[in-house]
N, C-alpha and C positions, 0 to 999 in steps of 0.2 A: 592630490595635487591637481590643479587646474590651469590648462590651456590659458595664460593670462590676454593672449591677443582676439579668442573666441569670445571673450566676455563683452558683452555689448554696454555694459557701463566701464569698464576701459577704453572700447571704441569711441563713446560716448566722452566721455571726457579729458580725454587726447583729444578730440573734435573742439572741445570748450576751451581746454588750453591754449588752441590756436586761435581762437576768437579772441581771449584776454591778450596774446599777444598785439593781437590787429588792435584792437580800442586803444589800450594801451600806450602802446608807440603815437597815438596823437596826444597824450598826456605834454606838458612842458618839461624840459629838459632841466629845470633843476629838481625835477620829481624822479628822476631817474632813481636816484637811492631812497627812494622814496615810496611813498604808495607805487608805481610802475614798476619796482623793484619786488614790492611785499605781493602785489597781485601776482605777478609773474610765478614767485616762488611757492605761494600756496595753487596757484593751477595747477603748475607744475607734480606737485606734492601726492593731487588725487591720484591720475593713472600710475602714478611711481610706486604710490603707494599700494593699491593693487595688483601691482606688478609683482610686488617685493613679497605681499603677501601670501600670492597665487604659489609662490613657490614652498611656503613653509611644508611642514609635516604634518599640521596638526590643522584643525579648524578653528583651534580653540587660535590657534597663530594668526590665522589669516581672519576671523573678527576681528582681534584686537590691530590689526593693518588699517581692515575697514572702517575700524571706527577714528584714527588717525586722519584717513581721506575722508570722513565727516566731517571731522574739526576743522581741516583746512577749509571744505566748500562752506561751513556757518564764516570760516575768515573770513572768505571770498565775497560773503554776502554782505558783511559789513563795510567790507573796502570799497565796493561796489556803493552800497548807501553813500560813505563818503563822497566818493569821487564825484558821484551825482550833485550831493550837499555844495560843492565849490565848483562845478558847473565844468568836471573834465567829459561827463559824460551828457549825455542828454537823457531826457525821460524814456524814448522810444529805445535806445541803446540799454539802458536801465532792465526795462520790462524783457527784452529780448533774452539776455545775460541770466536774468534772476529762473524768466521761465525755462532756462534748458538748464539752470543749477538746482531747480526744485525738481525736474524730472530726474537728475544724478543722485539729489539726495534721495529721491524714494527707491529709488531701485538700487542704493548700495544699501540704504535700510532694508529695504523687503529680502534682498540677496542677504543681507548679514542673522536678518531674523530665522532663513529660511536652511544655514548651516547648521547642522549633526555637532555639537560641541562637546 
C-alpha cells in the first residue's frame, strides 16, 4: 500500500485539477454541462484515481487504477484540443495545460511501468 498524498504525481495532478478548474470557469455558461462539466470530471478522475488505487492490496490493483487516470489525462487532452478549436481557451493557455498533462502522463506511466505486478 502506498502513502497516496507522498506521491508526487498525486501532488501533481490535484495541482492540474485546480488549474482546469480556474480555465474552465471562464468557459460560457451554457457549457456548464458541457465540455466545463467533462474537463472538470476527467481532472478530477486522475488524483482520485490514484488515490483509490494507492489503497488497493495488490499492484496488480493499483496499475489497472493508473491506467484509468491515463484514460482520463488522454480525455483531458482532447477536451483541451477542443476547447482551444472553438476559442474557450487561447493557445498560450493550451501549451501550458498540455505541458504539465504530458509531464502527469509520463510519470503515471514510468510509476505504472515501474510496479512489481
Amino acid at each position: 500500500m502506498h502513502q497516496f498524498k507522498e506521491l508526487i504525481i498525486w501532488q501533481k495532478s490535484r495541482s492540474f485539477c485546480s488549474d482546469i478548474y480556474s480555465v474552465s470557469s471562464t468557459f460560457p455558461n451554457d457549457e456548464k454541462f458541457g465540455l466545463t462539466n467533462q474537463l472538470r470530471r476527467a481532472s478530477v478522475s486522475i488524483p482520485s484515481n490514484i488515490a483509490e488505487g494507492s489503497s488497493r492490496n495488490s499492484n496488480k490493483d493499483f496499475s489497472r487504477f493508473l491506467e484509468i487516470a491515463l484514460g482520463s489525462a488522454y480525455e483531458i487532452e482532447t477536451q483541451l484540443l477542443i476547447a482551444s478549436d472553438i476559442g474557450f481557451i487561447n493557445l498560450v493557455q493550451l501549451e501550458i495545460l498540455t505541458n504539465q498533462l504530458e509531464v502527469i502522463i509520463k510519470m503515471i506511466s514510468k510509476f505504472r511501468s515501474n510496479l512489481k505486478t
